[in-house]
N, C-alpha and C positions, 0 to 999 in steps of 0.2 A: 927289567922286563915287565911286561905287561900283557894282559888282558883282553881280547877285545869279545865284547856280545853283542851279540844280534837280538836284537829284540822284536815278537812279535805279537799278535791278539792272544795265542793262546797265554802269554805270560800275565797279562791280563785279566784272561779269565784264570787263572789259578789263585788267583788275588781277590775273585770273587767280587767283581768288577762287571757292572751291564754292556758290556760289552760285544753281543753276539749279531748276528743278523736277526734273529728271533725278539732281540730288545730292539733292535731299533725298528722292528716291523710295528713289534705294542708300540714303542713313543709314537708314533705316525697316527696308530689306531686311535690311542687316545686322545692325539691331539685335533685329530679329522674325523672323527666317528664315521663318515657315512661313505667313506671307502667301500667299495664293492669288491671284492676276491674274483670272485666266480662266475666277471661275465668280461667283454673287450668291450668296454666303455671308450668312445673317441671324443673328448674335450673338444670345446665347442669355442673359437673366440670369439670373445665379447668385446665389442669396439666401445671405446674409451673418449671420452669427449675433447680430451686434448689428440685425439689420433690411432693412439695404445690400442695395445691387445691383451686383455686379459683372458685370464681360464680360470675354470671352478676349479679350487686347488683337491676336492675329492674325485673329481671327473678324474683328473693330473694324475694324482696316485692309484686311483682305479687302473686306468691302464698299465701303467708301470708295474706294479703288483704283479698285476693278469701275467705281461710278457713275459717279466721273469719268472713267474712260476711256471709257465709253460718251456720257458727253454730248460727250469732244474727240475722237470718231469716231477715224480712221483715221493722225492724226497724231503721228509720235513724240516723246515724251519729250524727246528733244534741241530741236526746233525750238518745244516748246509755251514759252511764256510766263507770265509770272505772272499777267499782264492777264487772260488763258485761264483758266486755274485759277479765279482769284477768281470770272472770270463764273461758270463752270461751276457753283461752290458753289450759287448765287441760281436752278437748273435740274437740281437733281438729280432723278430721275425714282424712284418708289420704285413705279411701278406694278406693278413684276414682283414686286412683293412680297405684293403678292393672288395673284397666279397661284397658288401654292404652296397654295393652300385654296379650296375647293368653295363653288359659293354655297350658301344656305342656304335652305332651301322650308317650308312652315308647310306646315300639316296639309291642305291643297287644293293642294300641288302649285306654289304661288305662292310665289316670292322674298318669304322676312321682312326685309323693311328696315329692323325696328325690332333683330332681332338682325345681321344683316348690320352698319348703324353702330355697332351694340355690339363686333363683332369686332375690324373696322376700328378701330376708337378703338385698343383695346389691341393691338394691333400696331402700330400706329404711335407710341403713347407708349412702347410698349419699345426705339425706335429714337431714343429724342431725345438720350439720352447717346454712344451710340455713331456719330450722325450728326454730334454738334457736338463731337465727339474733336481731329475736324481740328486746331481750331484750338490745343491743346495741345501736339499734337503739331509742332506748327509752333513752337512756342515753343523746344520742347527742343530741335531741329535748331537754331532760329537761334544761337541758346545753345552750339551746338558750332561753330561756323565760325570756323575760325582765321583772321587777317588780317595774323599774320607773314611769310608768302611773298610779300609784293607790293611792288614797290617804283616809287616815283613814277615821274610820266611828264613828261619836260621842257617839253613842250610844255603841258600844262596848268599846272604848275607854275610858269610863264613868267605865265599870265592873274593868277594868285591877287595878291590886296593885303590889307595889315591888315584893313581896315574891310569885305568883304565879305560877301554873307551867304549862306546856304545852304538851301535845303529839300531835305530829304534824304527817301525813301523808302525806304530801304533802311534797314538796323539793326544795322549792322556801324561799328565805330569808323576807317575806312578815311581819311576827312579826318584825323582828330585824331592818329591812328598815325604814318602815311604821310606825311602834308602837311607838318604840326602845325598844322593850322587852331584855333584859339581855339571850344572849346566853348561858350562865349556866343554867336558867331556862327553856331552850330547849330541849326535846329530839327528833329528827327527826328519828324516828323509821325506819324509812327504807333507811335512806342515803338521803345527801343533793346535789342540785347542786355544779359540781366538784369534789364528792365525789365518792365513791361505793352504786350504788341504787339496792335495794332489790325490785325485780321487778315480777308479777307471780300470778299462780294460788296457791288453798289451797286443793285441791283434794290429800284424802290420798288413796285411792283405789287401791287394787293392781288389774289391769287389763290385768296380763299377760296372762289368759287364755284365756281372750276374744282374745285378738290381735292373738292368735292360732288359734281361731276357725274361725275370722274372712280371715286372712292373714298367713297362714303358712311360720313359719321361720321370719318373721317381729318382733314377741314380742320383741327381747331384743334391736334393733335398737326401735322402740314403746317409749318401758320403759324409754331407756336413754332419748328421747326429753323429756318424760313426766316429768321425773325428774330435770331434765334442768332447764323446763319450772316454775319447782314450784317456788313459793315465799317462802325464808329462813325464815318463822318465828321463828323458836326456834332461830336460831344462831341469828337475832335482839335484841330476851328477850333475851338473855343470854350476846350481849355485852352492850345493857341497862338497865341492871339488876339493877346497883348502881340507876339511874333515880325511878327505882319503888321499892327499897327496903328505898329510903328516902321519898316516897310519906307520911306514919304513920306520921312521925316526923315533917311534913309540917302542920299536922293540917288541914287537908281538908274537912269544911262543905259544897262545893257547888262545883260540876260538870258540866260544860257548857258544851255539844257539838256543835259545829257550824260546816257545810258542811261534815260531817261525816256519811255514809253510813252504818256501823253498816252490812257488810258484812262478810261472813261465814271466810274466811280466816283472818281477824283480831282479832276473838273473843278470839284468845288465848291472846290477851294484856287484853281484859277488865276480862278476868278472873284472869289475874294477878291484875288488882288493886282492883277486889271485895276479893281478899286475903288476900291482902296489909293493906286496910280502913278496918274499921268498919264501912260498909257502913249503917247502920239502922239509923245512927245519920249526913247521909248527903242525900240532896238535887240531885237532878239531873235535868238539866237544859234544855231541847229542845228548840232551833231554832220553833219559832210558825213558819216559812217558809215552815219548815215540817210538818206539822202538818195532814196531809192526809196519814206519816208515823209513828205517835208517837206510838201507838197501837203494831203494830208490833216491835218496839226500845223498848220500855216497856216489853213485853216476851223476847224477846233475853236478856235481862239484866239480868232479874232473873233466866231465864235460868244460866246466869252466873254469880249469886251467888248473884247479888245484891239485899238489902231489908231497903234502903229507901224508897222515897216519891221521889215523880216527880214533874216537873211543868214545863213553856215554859217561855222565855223569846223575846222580840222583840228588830229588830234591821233594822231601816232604811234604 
């Protein structure tokens, strides 16, 4: 019998690990000093002598900043979450980005609609490079996290067995450093440092009407960042497929999640392993750290098909 944990960012940070939205806001800062916070700064392209477009990459981050902090209102950087961030991407709001220009009236005095969606269009396809930046930039930061300063924790290191297995969220080497967990027993669902990271919101909504009635002539410049922006989950299950079609044959009576948010855009993995298991004859393990969230981890489960037994585990 075996094992299987869910690995997530809080597991990370309990490893004391830079790993927060708060760290990767400083890398940014320090690596671009002249980011603006506190104003809708809209990048500018700069045409490029072979054709290209470029953008000032603090313009880039200036706005990006702006939007998200305005969709996660009034809460700070320390306590926001990843879950937070991702949604945010799948609800950026670019309407303040008409304000900055006059409607347009044809020769009676009447709003031209046909030049009105003309404008629109091109402002907002000048924003689809420097909207879907993010996700780049996310790359580089993951790419910088050191995972030298952290060292095991007895108490988890006590659960661990050969045969094991792991879904990991996160994209730092921290099992295989740390533990020495066997990289076969790894799937890193969304891309590891060095690798390709599946990065995103999980909004399946088609919202082309709204971006009409909001912004005429924007929808399809809209759509494409939105889609951009999303996180690929099917394409992850389907190239970690082999990972959850051997979970059965692993013999899995106990499920640990540690640091795992249990967010709207992951559920389509846990719904693949309440597929997978026969889950009525396993266990499922809560971090007591959460335990102000097991309530809510508990509906979303069965919601997703699961019908074991719960219980928490602790971890110094």
């Amino acid at each position: 019998m075996a094992n299987l944990f869910i690995i997530g960012n809080g597991f990370d940070l309990s490893h004391y690990l830079k790993t927060s939205y708060d760290d990767f806001k400083k890398f940014l800062l320090l690596s671009y000093p002249n980011i603006i916070m506190d104003e809708l700064i809209i990048p500018e392209g700069i045409e490029l002598s072979d054709g290209g477009i470029d953008y000032d990459e603090n313009d880039v981050l200036s706005m990006l900043f702006y939007l998200i902090d305005e969709e996660e209102g009034n809460i700070s950087d320390i306590e926001i979450k990843w879950r937070d961030i991702e949604n945010s991407l799948g609800h950026l709001n670019f309407s303040q980005i008409y304000d900055y220009h006059e409607d347009i009236f044809d020769k009676d005095g009447d709003i031209d609609y046909w030049k009105t969606a003309a404008r629109n269009e091109n402002l907002i396809e000048n924003l689809i490079v420097p909207a879907t930046a993010i996700q780049g930039y996310f790359s580089e930061w993951v790419n910088s996290i050191e995972i030298n300063c952290a060292d095991p924790k007895k108490d988890f290191k006590s659960l661990l067995k050969e045969n094991d297995q792991f879904l990991v969220f996160n994209y730092t080497d921290t099992l295989e450093v740390v533990y020495d967990v066997c990289d076969s027993n790894i799937c890193y669902i969304h891309g590891r440092q060095g690798e390709e990271i599946h990065f995103g919101h999980g909004n399946l909504e088609d919202n082309t009407e709204i971006y009409m009635q909001q912004n005429i002539g924007s929808e399809n410049g809209l759509n494409d960042i939105y889609y951009q922006l999303r996180k690929k989950t099917e394409i992850a299950l389907e190239d970690n497929s082999e990972f959850f079609s051997n979970l059965e044959e692993c013999n899995i009576s106990r499920i640990y999640s540690y640091g795992f948010s249990f967010s709207e855009v992951d559920k389509i993995y846990l719904e693949e392993i309440c597929t997978m298991l026969k889950t009525e004859k396993v266990i499922w393990y809560f971090n007591d750290y959460d335990s102000h969230q097991v309530e809510n981890y508990k509906k979303i489960l069965v919601e997703c098909g699961f019908k074991g037994i719960f219980n928490t585990f602790h971890i110094t």
